[in-house]
Biopython code that builds the backbone (N, CA, C, O; Angstrom):
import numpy as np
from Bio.PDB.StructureBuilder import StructureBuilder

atoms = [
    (1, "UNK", "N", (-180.379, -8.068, 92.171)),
    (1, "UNK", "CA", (-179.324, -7.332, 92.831)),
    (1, "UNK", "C", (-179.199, -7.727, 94.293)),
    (1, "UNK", "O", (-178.162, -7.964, 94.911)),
    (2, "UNK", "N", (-180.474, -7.751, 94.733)),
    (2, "UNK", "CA", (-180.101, -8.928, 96.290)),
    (2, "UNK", "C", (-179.163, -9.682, 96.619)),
    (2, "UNK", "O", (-178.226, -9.534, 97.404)),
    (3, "UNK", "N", (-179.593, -10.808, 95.725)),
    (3, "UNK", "CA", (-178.380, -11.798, 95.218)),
    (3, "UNK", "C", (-177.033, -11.222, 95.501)),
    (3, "UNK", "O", (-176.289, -11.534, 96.431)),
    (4, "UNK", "N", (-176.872, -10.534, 94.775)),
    (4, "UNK", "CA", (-175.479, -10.318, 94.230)),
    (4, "UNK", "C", (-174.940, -9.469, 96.050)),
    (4, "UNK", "O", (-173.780, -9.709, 96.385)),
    (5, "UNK", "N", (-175.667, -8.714, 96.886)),
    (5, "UNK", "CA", (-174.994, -8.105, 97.779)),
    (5, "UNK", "C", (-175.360, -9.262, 99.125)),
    (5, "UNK", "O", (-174.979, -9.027, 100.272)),
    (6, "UNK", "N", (-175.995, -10.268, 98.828)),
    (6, "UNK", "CA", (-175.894, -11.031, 100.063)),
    (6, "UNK", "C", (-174.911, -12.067, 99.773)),
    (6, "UNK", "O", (-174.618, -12.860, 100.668)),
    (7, "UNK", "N", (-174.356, -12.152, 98.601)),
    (7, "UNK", "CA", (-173.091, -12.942, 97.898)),
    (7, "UNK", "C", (-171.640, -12.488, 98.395)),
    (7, "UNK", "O", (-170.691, -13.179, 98.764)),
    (8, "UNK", "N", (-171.780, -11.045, 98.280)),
    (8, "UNK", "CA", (-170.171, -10.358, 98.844)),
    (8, "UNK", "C", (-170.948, -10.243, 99.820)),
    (8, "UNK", "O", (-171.491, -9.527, 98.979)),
    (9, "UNK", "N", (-171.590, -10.206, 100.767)),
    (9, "UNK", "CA", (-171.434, -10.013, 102.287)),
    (9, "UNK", "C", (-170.700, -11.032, 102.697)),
    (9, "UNK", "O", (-169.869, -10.769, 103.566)),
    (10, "UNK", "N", (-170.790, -12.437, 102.208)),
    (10, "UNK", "CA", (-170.395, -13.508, 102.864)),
    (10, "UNK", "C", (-169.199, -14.129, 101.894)),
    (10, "UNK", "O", (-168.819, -15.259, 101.590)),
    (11, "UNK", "N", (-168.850, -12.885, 101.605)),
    (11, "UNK", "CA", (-167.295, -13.550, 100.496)),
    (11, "UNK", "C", (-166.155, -14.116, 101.011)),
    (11, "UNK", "O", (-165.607, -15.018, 100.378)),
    (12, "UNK", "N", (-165.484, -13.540, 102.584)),
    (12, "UNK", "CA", (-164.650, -14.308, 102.842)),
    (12, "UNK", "C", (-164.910, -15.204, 103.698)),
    (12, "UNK", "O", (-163.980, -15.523, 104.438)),
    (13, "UNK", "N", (-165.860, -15.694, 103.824)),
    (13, "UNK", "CA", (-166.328, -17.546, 104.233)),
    (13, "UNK", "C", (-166.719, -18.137, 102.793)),
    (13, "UNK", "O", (-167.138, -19.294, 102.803)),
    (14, "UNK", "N", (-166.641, -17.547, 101.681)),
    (14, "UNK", "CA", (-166.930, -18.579, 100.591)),
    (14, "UNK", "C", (-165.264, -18.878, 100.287)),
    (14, "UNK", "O", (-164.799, -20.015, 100.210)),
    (15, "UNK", "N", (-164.515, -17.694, 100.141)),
    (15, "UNK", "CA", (-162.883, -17.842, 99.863)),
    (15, "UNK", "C", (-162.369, -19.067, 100.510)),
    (15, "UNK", "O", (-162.029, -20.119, 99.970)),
    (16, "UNK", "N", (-162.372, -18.601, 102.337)),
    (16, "UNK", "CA", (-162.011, -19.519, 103.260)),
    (16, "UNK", "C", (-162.416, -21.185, 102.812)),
    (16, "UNK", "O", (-161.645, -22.118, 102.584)),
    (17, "UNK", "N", (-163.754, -21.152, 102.790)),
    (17, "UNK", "CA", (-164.418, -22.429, 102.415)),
    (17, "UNK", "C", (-163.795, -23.441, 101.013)),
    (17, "UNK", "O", (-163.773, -24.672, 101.000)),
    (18, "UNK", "N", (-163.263, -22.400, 99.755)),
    (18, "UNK", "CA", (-162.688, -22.955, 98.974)),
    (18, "UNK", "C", (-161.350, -23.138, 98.863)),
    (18, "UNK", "O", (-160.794, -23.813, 97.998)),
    (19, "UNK", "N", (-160.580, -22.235, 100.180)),
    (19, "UNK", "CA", (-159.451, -22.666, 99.966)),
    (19, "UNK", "C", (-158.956, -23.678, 101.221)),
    (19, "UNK", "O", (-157.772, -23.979, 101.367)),
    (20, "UNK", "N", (-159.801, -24.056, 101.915)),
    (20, "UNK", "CA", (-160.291, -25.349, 102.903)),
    (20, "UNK", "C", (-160.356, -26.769, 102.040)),
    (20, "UNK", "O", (-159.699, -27.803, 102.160)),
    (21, "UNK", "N", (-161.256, -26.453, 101.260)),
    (21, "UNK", "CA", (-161.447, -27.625, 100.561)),
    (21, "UNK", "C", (-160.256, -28.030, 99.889)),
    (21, "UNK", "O", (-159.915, -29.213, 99.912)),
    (22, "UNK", "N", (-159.398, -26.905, 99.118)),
    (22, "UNK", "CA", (-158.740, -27.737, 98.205)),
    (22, "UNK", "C", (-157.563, -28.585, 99.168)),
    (22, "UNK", "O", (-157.039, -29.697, 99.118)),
    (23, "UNK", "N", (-157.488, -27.544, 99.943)),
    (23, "UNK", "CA", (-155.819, -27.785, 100.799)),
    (23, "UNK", "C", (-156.273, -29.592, 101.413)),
    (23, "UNK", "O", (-155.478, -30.477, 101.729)),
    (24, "UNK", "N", (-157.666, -29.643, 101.409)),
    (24, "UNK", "CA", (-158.350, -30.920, 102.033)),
    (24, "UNK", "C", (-158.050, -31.980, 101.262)),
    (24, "UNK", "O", (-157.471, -33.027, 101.551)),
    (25, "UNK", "N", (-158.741, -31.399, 99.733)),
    (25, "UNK", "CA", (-158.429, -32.569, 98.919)),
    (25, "UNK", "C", (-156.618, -32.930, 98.537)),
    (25, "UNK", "O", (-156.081, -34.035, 98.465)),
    (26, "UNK", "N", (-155.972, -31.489, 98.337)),
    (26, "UNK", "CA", (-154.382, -31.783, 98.364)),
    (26, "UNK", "C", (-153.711, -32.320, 99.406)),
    (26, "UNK", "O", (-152.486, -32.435, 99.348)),
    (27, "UNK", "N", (-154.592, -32.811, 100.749)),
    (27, "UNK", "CA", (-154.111, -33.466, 101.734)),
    (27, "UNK", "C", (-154.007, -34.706, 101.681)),
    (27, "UNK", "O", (-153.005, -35.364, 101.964)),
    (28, "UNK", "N", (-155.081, -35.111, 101.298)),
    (28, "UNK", "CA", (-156.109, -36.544, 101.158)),
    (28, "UNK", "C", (-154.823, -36.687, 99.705)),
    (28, "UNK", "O", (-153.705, -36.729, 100.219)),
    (29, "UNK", "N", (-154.758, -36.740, 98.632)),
    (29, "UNK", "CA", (-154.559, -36.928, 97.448)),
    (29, "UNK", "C", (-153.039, -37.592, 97.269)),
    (29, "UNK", "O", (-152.625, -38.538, 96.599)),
    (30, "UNK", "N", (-152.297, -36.498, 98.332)),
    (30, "UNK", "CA", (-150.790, -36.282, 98.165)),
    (30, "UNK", "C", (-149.715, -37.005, 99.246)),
    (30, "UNK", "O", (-148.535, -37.354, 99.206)),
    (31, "UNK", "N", (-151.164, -37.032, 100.560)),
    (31, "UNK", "CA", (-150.173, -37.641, 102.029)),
    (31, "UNK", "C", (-149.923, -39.201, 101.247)),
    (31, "UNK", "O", (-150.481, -39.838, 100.354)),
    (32, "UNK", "N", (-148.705, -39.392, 102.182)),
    (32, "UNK", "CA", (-148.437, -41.215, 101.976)),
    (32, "UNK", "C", (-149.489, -42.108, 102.519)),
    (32, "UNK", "O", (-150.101, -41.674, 103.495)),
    (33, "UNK", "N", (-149.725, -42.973, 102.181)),
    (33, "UNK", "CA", (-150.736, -44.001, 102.837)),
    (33, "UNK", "C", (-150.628, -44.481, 104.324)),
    (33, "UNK", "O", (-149.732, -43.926, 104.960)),
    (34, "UNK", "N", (-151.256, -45.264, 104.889)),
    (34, "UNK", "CA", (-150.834, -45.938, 106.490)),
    (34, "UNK", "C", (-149.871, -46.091, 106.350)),
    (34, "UNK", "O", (-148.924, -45.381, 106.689)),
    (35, "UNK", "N", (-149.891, -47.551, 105.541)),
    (35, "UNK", "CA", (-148.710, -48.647, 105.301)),
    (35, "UNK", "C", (-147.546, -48.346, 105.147)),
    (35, "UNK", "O", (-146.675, -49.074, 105.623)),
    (36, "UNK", "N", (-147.249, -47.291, 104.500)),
    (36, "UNK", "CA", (-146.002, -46.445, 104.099)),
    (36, "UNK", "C", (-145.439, -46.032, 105.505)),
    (36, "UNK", "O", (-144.375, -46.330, 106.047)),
    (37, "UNK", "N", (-146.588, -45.175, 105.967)),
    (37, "UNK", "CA", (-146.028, -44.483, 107.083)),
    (37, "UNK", "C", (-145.742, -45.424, 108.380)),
    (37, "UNK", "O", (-144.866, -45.094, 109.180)),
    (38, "UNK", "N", (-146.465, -46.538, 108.549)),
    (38, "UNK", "CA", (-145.738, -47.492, 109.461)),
    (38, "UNK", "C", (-145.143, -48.907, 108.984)),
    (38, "UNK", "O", (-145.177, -49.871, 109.748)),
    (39, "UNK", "N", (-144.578, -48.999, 107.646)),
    (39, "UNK", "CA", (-143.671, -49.125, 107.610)),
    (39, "UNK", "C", (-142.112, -48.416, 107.765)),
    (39, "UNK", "O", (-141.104, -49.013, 108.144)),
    (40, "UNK", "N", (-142.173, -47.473, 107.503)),
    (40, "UNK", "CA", (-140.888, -46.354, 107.781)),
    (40, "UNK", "C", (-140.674, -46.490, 109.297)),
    (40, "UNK", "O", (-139.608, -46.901, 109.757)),
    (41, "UNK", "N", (-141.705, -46.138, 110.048)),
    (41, "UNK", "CA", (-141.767, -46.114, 111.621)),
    (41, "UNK", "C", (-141.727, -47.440, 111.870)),
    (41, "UNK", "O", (-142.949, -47.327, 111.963)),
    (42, "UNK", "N", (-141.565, -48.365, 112.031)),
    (42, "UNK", "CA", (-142.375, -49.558, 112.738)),
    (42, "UNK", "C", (-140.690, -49.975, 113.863)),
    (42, "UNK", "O", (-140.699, -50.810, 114.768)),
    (43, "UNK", "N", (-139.762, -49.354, 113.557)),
    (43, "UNK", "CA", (-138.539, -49.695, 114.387)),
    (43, "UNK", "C", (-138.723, -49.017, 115.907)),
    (43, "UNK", "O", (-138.367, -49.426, 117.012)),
    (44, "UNK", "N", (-139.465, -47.747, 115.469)),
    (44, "UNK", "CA", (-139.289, -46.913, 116.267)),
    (44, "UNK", "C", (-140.816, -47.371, 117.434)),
    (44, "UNK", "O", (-140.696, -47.514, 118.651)),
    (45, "UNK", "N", (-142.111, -47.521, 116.680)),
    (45, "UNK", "CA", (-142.727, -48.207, 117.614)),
    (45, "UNK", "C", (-142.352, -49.267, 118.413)),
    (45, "UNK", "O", (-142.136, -49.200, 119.623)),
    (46, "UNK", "N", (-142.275, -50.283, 117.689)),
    (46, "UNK", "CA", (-141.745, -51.632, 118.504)),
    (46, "UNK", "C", (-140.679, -51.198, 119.690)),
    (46, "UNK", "O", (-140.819, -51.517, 120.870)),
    (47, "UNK", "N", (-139.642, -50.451, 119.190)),
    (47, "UNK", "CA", (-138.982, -50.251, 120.504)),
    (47, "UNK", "C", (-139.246, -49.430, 121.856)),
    (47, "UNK", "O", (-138.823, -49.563, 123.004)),
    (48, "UNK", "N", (-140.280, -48.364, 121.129)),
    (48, "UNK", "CA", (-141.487, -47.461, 122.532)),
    (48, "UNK", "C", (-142.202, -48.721, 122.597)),
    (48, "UNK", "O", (-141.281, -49.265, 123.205)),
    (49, "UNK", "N", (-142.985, -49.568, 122.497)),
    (49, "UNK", "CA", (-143.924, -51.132, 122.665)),
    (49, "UNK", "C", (-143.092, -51.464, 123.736)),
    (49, "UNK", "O", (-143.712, -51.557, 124.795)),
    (50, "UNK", "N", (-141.730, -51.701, 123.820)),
    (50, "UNK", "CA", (-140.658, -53.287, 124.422)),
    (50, "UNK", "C", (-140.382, -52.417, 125.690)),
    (50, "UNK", "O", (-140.496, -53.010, 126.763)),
    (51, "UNK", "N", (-139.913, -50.624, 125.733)),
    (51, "UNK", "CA", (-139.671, -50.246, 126.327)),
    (51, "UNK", "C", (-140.920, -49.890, 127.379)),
    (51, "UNK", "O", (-140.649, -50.240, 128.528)),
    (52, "UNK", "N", (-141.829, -49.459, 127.272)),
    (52, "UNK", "CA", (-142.723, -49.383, 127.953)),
    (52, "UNK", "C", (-143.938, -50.676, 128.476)),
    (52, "UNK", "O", (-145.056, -50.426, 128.926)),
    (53, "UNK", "N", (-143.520, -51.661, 128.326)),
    (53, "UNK", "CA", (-143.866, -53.379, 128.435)),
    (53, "UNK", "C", (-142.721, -53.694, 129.641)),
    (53, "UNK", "O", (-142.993, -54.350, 130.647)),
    (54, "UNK", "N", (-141.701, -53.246, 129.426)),
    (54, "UNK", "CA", (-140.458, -53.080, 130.436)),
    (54, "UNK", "C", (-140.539, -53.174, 131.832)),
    (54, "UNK", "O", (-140.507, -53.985, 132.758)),
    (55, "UNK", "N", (-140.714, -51.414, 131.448)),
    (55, "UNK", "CA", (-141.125, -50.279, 132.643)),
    (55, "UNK", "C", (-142.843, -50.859, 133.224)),
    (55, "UNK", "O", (-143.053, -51.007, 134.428)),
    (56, "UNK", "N", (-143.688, -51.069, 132.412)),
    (56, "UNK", "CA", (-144.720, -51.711, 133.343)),
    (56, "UNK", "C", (-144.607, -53.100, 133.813)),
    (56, "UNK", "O", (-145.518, -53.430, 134.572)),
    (57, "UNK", "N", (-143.490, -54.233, 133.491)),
    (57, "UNK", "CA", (-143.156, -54.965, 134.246)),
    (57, "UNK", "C", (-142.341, -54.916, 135.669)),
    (57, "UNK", "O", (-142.651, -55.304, 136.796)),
    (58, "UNK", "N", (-141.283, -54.337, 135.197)),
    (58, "UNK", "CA", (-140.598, -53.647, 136.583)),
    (58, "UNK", "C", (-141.748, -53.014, 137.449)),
    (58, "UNK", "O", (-141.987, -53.639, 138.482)),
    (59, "UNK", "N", (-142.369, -52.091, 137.262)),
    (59, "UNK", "CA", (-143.183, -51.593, 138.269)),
    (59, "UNK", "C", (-144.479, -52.473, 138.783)),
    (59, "UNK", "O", (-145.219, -51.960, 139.622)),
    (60, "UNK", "N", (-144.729, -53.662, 138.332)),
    (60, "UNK", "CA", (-145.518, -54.463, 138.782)),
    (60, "UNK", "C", (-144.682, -55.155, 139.701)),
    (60, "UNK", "O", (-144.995, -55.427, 140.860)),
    (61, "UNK", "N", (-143.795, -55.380, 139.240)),
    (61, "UNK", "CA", (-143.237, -56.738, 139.965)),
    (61, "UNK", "C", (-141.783, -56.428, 140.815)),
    (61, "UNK", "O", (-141.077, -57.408, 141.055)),
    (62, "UNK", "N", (-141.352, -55.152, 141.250)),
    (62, "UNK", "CA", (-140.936, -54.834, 141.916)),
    (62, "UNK", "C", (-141.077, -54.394, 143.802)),
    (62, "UNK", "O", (-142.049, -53.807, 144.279)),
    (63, "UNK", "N", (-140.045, -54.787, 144.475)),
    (63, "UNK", "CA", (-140.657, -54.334, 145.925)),
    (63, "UNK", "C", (-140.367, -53.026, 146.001)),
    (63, "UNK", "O", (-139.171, -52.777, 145.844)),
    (64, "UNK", "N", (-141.497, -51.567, 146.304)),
    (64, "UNK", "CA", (-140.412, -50.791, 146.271)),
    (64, "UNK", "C", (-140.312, -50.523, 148.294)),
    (64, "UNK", "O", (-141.241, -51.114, 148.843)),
    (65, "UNK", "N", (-139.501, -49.876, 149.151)),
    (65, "UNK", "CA", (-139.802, -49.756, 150.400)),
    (65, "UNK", "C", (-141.162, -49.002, 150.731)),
    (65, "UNK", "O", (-141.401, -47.969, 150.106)),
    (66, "UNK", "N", (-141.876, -49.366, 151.480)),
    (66, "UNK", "CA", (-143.234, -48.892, 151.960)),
    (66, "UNK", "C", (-142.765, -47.892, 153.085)),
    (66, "UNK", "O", (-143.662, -47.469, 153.815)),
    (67, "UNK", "N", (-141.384, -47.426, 153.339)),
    (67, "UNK", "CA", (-141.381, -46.189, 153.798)),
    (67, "UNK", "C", (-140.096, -45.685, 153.739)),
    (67, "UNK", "O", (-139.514, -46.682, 153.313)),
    (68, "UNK", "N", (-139.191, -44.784, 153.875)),
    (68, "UNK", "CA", (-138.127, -44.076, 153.306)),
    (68, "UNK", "C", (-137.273, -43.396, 154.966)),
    (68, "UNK", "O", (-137.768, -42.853, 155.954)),
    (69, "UNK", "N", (-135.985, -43.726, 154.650)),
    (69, "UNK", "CA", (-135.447, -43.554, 155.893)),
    (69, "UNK", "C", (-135.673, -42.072, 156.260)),
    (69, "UNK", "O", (-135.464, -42.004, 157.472)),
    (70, "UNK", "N", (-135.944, -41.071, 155.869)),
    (70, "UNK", "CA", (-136.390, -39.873, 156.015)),
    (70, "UNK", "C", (-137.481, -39.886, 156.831)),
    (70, "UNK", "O", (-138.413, -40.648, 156.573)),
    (71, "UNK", "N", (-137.512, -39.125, 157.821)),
    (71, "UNK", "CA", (-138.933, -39.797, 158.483)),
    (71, "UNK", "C", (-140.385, -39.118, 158.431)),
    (71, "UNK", "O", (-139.985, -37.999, 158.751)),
    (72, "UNK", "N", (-141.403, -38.989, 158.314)),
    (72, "UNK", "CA", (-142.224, -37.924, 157.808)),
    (72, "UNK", "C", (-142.416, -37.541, 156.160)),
    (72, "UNK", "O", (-143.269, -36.821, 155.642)),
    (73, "UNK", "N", (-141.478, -38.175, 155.636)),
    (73, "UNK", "CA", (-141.711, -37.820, 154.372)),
    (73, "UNK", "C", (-142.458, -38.390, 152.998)),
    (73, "UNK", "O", (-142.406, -38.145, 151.793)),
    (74, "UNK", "N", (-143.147, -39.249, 153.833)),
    (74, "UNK", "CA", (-143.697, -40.499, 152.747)),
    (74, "UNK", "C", (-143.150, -41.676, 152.551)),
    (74, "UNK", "O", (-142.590, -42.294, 153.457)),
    (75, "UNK", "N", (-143.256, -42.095, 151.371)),
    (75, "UNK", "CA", (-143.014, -43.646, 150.861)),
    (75, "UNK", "C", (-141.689, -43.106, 149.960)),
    (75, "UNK", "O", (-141.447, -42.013, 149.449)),
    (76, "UNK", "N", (-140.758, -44.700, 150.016)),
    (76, "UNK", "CA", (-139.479, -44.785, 149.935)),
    (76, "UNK", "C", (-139.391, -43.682, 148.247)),
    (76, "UNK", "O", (-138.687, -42.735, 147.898)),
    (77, "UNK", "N", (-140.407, -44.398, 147.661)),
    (77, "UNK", "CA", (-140.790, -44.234, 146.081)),
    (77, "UNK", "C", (-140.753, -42.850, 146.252)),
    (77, "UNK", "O", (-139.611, -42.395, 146.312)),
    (78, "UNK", "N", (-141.744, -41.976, 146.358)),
    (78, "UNK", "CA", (-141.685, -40.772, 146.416)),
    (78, "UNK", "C", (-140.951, -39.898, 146.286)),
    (78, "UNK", "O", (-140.767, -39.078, 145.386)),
    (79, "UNK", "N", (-140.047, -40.267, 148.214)),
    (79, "UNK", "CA", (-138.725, -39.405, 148.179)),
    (79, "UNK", "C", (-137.858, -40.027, 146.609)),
    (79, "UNK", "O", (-137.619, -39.130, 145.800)),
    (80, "UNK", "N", (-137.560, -40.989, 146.334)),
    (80, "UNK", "CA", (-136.512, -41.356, 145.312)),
    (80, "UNK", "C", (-137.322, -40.627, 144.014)),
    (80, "UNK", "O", (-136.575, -40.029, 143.239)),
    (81, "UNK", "N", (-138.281, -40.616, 143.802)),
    (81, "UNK", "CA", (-138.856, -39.912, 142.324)),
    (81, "UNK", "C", (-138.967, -38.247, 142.591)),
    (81, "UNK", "O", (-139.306, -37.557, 141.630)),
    (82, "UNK", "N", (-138.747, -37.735, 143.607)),
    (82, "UNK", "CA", (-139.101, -36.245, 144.229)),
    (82, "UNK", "C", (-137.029, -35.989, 143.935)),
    (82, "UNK", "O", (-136.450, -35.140, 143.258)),
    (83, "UNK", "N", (-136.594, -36.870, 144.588)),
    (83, "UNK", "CA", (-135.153, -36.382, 144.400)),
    (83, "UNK", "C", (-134.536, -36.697, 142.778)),
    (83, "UNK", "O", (-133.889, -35.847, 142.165)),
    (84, "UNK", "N", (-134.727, -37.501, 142.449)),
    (84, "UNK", "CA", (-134.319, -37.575, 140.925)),
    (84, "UNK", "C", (-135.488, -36.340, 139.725)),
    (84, "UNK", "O", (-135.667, -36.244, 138.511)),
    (85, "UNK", "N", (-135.920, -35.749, 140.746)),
    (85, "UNK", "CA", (-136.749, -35.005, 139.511)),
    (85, "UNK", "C", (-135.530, -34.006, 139.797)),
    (85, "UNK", "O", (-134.760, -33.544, 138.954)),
    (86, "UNK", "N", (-135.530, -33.733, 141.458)),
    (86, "UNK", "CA", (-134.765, -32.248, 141.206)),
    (86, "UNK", "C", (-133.739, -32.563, 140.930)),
    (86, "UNK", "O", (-133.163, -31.481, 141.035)),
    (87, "UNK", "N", (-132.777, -33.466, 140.546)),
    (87, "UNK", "CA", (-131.769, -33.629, 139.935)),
    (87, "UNK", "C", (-131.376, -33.189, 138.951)),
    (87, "UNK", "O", (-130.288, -32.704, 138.640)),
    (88, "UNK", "N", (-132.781, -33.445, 138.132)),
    (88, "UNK", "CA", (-132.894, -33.462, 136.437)),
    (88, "UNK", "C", (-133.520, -32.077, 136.516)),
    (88, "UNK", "O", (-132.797, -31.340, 135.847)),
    (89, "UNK", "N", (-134.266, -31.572, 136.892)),
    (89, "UNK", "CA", (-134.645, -30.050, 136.842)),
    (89, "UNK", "C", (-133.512, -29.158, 137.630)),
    (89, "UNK", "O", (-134.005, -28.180, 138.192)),
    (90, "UNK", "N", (-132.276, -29.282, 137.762)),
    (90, "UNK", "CA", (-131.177, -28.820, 138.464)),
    (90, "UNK", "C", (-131.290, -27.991, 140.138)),
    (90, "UNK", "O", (-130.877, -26.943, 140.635)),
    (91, "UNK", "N", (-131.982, -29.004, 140.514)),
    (91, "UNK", "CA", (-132.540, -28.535, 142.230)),
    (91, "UNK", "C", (-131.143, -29.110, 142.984)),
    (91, "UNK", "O", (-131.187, -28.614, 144.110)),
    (92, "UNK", "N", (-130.189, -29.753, 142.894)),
    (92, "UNK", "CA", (-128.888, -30.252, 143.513)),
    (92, "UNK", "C", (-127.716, -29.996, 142.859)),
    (92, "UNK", "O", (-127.334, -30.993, 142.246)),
    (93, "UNK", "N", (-126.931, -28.963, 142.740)),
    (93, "UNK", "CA", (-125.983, -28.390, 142.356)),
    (93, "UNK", "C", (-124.614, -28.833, 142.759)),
    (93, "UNK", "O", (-124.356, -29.690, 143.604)),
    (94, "UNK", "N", (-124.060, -28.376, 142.290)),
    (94, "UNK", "CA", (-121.853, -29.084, 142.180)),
    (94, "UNK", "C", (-122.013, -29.014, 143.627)),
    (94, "UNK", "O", (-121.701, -30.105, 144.104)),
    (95, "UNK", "N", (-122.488, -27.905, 144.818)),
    (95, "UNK", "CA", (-122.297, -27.847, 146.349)),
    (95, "UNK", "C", (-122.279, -29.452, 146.607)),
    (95, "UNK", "O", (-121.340, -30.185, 146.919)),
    (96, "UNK", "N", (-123.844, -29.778, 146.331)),
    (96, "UNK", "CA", (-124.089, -31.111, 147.072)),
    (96, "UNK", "C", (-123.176, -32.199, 146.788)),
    (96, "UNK", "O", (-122.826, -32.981, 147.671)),
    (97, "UNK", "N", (-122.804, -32.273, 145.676)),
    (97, "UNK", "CA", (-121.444, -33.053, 145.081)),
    (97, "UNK", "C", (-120.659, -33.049, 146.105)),
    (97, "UNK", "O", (-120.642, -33.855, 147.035)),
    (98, "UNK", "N", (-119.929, -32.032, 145.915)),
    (98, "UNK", "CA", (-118.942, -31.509, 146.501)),
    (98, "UNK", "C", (-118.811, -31.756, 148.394)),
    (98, "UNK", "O", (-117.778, -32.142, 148.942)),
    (99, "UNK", "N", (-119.834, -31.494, 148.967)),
    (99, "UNK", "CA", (-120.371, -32.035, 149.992)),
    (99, "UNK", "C", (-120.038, -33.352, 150.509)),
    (99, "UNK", "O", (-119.415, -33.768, 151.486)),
    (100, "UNK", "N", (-120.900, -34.068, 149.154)),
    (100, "UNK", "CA", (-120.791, -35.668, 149.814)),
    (100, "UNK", "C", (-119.060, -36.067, 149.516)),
    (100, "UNK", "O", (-118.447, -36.986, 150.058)),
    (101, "UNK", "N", (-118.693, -35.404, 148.830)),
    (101, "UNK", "CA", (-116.988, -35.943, 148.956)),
    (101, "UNK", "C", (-116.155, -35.352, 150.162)),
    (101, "UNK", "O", (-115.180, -35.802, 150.762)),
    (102, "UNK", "N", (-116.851, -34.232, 150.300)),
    (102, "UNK", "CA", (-116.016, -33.661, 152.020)),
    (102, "UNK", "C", (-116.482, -34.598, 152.974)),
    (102, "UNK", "O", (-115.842, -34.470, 154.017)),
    (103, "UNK", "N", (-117.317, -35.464, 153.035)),
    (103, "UNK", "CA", (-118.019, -36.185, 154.140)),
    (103, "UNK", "C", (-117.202, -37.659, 154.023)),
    (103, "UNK", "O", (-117.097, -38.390, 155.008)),
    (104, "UNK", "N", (-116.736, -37.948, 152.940)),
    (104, "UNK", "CA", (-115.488, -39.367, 152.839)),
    (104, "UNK", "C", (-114.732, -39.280, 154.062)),
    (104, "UNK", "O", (-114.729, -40.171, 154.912)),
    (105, "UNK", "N", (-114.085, -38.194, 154.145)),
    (105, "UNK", "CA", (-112.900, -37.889, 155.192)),
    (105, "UNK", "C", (-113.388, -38.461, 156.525)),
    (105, "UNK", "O", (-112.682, -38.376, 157.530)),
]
sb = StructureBuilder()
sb.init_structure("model")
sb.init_model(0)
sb.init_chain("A")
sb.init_seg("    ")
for serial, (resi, resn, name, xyz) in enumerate(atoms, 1):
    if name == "N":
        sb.init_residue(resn, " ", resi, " ")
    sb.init_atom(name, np.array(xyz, "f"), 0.0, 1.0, " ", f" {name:<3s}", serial, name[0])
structure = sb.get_structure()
């Protein structure tokens, strides 16, 4: 009778444990192989590969300015990656637009 109550003490880690395993083996059994799966993909790598082979050429072999007409504010790079963020995170609004076309005149 021991047995049997140190058996259900630990019943739902034996459950868990068997329904671990199977979902393991129905993983293993049922997923597609590598080959499958990068064949389907392989357009989509190669072109993240070419594109980012790119971008680390450009940034090797580019001059960028070693300082930015802003004065105090760092390197040219900086300000230009600090202002295109807030661009894209909407930190420069229709005003500033709007702005630089009142300044044509």
């Amino acid at each position: 009778m021991e047995f049997r109550e140190k058996l259900l003490k630990f019943k739902f880690h034996i459950v868990f444990a068997f329904i671990f395993s199977l979902l393991t083996v129905a993983l293993v059994t049922y997923s597609p192989g590598f080959f499958t799966v990068l064949s389907y993909f392989w357009p989509l790598f190669l072109s993240t590969t070419l594109f980012l082979a790119t971008v680390y050429f450009f940034a090797r072999h580019s001059d960028f300015p070693a300082s930015s007409t802003i004065p105090g504010e760092g390197s040219g790079l900086k300000v230009a990656a600090e202002g295109l963020l807030d661009y894209v995170v909407g930190g420069q609004h229709e005003e500033t637009l709007f702005e630089g076309f009142t300044k044509l005149d």
